[in-house]
C-alpha positions in Angstrom: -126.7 189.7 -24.4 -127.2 193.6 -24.0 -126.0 194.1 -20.5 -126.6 197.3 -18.5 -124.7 198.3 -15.4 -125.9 200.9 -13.2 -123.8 202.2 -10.7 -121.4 204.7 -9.6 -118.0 205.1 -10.6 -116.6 204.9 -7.1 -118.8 201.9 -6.0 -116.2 198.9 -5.4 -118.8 196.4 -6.1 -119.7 198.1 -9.3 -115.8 198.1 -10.6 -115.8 194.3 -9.9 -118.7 194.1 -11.7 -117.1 196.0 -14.7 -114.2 194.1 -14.3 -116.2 190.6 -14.0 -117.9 191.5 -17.9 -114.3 193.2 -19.1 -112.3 189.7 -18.6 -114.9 187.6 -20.2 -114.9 190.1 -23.7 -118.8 190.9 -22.5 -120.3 194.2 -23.7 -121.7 196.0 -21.4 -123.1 199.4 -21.1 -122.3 201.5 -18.4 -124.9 204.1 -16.5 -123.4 206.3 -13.6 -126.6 207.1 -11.8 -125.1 209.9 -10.0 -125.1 211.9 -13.8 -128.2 209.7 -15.4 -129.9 207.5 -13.3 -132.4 205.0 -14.2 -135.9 206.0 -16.2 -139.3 204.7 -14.8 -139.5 202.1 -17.5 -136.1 200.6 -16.3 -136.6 201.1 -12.7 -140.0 199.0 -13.2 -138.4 196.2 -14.6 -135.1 195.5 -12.0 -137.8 196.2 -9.6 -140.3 193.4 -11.2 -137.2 191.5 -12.0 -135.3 191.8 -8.2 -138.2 190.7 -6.3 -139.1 193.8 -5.5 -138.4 197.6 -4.0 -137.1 196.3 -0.3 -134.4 193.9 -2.7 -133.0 197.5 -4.1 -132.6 199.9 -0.9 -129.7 199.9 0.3 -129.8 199.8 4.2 -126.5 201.0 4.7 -126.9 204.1 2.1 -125.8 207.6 3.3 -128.6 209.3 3.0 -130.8 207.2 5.9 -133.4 209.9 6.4 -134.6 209.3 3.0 -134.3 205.4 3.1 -136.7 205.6 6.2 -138.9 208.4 4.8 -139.2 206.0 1.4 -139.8 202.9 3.6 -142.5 204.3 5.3 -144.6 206.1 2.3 -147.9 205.0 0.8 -146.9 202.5 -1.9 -148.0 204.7 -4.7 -145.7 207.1 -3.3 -142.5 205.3 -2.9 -142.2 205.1 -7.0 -141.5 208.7 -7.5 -139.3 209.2 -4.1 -137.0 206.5 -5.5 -136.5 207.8 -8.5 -136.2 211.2 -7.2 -133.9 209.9 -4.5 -131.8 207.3 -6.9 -128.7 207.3 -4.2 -130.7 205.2 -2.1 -130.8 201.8 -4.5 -128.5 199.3 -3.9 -125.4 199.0 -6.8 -124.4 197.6 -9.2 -128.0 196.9 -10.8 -126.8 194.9 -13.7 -129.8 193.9 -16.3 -130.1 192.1 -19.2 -133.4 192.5 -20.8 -135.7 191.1 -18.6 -133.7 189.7 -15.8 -131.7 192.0 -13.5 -129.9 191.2 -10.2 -129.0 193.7 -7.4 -124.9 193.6 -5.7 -121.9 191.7 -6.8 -123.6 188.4 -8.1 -121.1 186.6 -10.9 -122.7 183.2 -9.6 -126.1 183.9 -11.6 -124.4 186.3 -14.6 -122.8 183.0 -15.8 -125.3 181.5 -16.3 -126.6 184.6 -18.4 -127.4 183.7 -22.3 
């Protein structure tokens, strides 16, 4: 397994998350996407992988004048807002190669080989 955790370092959800690979002796590597952020490569794939850009966006962000500007934009534009805009994405994105899931969800990372 190579796990990677994006989040923030004050995201609750994203400490349980931590916490949920810590206590079963589960590598992980952690991103804080307020100093990094996701590349396009990796956003493609959770995006691919999550079911989709509306399964990342967070609908109770902060920054709502961006979620709505996003959610209305030509699709080839919404790509680069995102990634511009990273605050926006719903945490903890936790991937492992291919498959990613968005939130607190231990029910499908046990099942992770």
């Amino acid at each position: 397994m190579n796990i990677q955790i994006f989040g923030t370092k004050k995201c609750f959800d994203t400490k349980k998350a931590m916490r949920y690979f810590k206590e079963r002796n589960i590598p992980f590597q952690f991103i804080d996407m307020r100093e990094k952020g996701m590349s396009r490569g990796e956003y493609r794939k959770v995006k691919q992988a999550a079911g989709g850009l509306e399964a990342l966006l967070d609908s109770g962000c902060r920054d709502q004048d961006t979620l709505a500007l996003v959610r209305h934009l030509a699709e080839e534009q919404k790509e680069e807002k995102v990634l511009e805009n990273q605050q926006i994405l719903k945490t903890p994105i936790v991937r492992n190669g291919q498959k990613a899931t968005v939130g607190y969800q231990p029910d499908l990372w046990k099942d992770w080989k």
